[in-house]
Residue frames relative to the residue before (quaternion, step in Angstrom):
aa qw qx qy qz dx dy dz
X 1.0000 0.0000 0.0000 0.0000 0.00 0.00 0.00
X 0.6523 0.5224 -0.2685 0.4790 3.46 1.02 -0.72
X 0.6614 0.4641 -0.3262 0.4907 3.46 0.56 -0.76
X 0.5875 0.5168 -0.3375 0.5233 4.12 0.96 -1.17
X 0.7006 0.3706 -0.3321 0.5114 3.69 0.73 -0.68
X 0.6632 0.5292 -0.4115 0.3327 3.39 0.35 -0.13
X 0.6278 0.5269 -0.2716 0.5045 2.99 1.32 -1.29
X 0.5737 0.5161 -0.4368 0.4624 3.59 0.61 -0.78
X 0.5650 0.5949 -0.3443 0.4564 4.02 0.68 -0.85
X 0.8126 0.2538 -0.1932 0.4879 3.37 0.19 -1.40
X 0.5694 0.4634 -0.4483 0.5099 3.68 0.64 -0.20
X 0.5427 0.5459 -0.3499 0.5339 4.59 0.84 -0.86
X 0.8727 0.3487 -0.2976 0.1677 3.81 0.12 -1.13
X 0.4248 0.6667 -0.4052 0.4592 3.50 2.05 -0.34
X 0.7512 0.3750 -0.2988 0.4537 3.94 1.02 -0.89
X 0.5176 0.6102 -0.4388 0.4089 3.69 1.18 0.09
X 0.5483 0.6805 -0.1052 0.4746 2.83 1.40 -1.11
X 0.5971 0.4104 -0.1654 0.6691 3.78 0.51 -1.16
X 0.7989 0.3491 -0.3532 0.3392 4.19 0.20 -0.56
X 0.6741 0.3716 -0.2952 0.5660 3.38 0.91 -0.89
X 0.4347 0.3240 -0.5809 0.6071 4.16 0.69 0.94
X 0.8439 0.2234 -0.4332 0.2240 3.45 -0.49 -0.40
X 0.4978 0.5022 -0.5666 0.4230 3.67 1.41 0.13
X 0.5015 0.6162 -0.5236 0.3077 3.63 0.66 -0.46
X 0.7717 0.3362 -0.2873 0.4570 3.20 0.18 -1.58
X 0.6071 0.4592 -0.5648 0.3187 3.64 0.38 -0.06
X 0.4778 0.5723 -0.3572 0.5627 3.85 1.23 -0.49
X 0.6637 0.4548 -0.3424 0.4852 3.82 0.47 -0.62
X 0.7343 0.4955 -0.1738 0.4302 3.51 0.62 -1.11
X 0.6537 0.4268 -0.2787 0.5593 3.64 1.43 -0.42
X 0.6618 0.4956 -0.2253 0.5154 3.50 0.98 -0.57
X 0.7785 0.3441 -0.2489 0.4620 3.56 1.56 -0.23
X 0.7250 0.4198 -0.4327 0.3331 2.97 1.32 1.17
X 0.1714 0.7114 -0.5085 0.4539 2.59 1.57 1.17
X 0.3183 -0.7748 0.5324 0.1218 3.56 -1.61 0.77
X 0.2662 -0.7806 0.4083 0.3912 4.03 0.25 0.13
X 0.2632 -0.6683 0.6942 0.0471 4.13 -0.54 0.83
X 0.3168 -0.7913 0.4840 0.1979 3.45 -0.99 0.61
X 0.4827 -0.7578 0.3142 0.3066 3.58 -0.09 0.52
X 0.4530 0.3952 -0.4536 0.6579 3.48 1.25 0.92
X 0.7211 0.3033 -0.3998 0.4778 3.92 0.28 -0.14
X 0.4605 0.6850 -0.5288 0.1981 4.10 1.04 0.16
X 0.1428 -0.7895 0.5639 0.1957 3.66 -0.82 -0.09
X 0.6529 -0.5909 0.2094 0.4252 3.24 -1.34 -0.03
X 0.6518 0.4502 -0.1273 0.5969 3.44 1.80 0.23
X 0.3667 0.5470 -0.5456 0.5184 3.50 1.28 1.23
X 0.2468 -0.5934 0.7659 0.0185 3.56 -0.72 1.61
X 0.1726 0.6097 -0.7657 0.1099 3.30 -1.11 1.82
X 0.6369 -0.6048 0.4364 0.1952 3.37 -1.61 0.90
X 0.6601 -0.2347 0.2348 0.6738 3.51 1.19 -1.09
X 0.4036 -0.7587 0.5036 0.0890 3.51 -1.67 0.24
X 0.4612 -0.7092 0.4672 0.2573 3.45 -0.68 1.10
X 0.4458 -0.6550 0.5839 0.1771 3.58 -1.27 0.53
X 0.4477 -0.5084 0.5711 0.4636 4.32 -0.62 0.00
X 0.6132 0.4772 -0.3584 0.5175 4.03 0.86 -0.51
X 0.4560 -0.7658 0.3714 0.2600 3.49 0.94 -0.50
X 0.4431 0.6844 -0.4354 0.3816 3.14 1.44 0.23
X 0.4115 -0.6793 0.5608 0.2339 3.68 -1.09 1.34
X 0.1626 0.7512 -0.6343 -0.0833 3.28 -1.04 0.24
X 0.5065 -0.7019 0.4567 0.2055 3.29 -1.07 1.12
X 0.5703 -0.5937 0.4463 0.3508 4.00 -1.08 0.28
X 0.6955 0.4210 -0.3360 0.4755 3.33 1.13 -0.58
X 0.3629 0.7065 -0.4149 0.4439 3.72 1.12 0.81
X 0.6310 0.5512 -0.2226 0.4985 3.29 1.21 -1.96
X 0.4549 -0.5169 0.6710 0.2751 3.93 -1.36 0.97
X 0.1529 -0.7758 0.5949 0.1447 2.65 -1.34 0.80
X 0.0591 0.7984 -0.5609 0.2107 3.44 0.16 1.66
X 0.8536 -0.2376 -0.0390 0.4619 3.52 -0.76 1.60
X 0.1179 0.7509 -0.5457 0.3528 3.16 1.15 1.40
X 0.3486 -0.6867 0.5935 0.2338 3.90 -0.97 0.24
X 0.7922 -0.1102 0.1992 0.5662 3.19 0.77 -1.56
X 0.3936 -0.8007 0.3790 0.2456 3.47 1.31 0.51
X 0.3168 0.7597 -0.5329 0.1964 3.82 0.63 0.95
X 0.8361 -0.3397 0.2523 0.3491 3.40 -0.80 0.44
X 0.7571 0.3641 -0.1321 0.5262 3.14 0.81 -1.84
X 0.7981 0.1632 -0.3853 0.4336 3.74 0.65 0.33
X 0.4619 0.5430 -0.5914 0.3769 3.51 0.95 1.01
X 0.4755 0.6353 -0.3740 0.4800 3.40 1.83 -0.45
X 0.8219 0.3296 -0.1887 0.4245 3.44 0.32 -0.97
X 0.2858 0.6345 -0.6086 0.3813 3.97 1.06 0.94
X 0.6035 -0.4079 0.5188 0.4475 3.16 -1.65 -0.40
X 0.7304 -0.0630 0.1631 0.6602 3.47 0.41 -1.43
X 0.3860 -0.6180 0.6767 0.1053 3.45 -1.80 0.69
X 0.2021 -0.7765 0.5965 0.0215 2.84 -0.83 1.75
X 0.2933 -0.7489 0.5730 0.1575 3.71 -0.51 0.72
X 0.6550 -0.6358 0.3138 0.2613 3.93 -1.30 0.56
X 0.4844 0.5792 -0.2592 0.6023 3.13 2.31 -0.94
X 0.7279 -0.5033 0.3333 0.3253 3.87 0.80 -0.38
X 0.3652 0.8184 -0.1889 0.4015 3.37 1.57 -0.93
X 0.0496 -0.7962 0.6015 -0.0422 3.32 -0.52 0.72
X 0.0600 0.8732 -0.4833 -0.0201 3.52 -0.44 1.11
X 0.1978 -0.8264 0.4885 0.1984 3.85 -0.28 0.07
X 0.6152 -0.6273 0.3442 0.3309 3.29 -0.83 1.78
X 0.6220 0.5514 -0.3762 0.4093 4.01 0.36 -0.10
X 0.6755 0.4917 -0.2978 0.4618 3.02 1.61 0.16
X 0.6556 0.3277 -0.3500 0.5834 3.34 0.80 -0.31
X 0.6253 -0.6355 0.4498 -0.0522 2.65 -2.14 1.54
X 0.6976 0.2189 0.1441 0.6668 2.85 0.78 -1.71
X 0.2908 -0.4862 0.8022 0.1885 3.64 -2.43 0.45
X 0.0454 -0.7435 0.6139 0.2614 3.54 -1.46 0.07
X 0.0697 -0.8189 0.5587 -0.1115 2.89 -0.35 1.18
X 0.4291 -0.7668 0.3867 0.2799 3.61 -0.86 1.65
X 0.7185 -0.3209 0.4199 0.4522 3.77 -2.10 1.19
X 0.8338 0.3671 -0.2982 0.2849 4.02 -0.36 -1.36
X 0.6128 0.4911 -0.5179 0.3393 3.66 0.89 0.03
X 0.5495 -0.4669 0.5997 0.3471 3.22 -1.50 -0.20
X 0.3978 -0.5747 0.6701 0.2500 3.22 -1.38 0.17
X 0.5185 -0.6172 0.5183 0.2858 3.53 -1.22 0.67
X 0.2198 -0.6987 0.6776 0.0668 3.42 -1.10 1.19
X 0.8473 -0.3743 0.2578 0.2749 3.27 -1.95 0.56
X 0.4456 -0.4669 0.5158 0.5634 3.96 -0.49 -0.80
X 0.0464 0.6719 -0.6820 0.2850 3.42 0.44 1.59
X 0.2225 0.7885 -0.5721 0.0378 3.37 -1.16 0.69
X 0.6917 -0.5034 0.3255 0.4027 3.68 -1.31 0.70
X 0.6461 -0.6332 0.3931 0.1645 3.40 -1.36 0.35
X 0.1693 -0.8705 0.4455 0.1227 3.59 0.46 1.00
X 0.7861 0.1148 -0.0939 0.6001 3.51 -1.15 1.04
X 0.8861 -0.1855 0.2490 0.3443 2.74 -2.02 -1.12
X 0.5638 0.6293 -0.4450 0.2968 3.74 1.23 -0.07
X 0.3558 -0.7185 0.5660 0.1918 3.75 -0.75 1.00
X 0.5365 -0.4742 0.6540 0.2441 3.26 -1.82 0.58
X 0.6507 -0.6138 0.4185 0.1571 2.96 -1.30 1.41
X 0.1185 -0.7619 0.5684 0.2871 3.84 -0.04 0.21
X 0.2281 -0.6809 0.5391 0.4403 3.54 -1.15 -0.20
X 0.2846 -0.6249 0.7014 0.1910 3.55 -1.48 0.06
X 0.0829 -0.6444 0.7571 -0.0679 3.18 -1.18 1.56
């Protein structure tokens, strides 16, 4: 009985093994389509997921406490004194480096806006 249980063990831990790589790389693969925005180009409409440290450590927005937050965007966890984190951590916006902000958004353009009525979109001439 001991030996069948063992074998059952050593035959169980190669596929335990093989799962907790692929949950990684699925964690790799979400975290690598994220883009880094510097934190002097953020605005008050840059939808960023989480923010990179100069140490490089990723940290996600849903980390950040949400104490007298409105809507918890970047640009006004940037603009706290210090960033308290849920693990306890205390970080201060001069530290982070980088926003991550996902490949499929847009970046925020000017007070560009659509043509109304009978006005026409500039063409260019080349």
């Amino acid at each position: 009985m001991k030996r069948l249980l063992k074998l059952l063990i050593l035959a169980l831990i190669p596929f335990a093994m093989m799962a907790s790589e692929s949950i990684a790389s699925d964690k790799y693969k979400k975290l690598a389509k994220l883009k880094q925005v510097s934190t002097t180009q953020v605005t008050a409409r840059t939808v960023a997921k989480g923010m990179e440290t100069f140490y490089g450590e990723r940290i996600s927005l849903r980390e950040v406490k949400k104490r007298w937050f409105r809507k918890k965007t970047i640009k006004e966890v940037l603009s706290r004194e210090e960033i308290e984190l849920s693990n306890g951590q205390i970080l201060y916006p001069n530290e982070i480096e980088f926003a991550l902000v996902p490949k499929y958004a847009r970046p925020p353009k000017g007070d560009e806006k659509a043509p109304k009525g009978d006005e026409k979109a500039p063409k260019e001439d080349d």
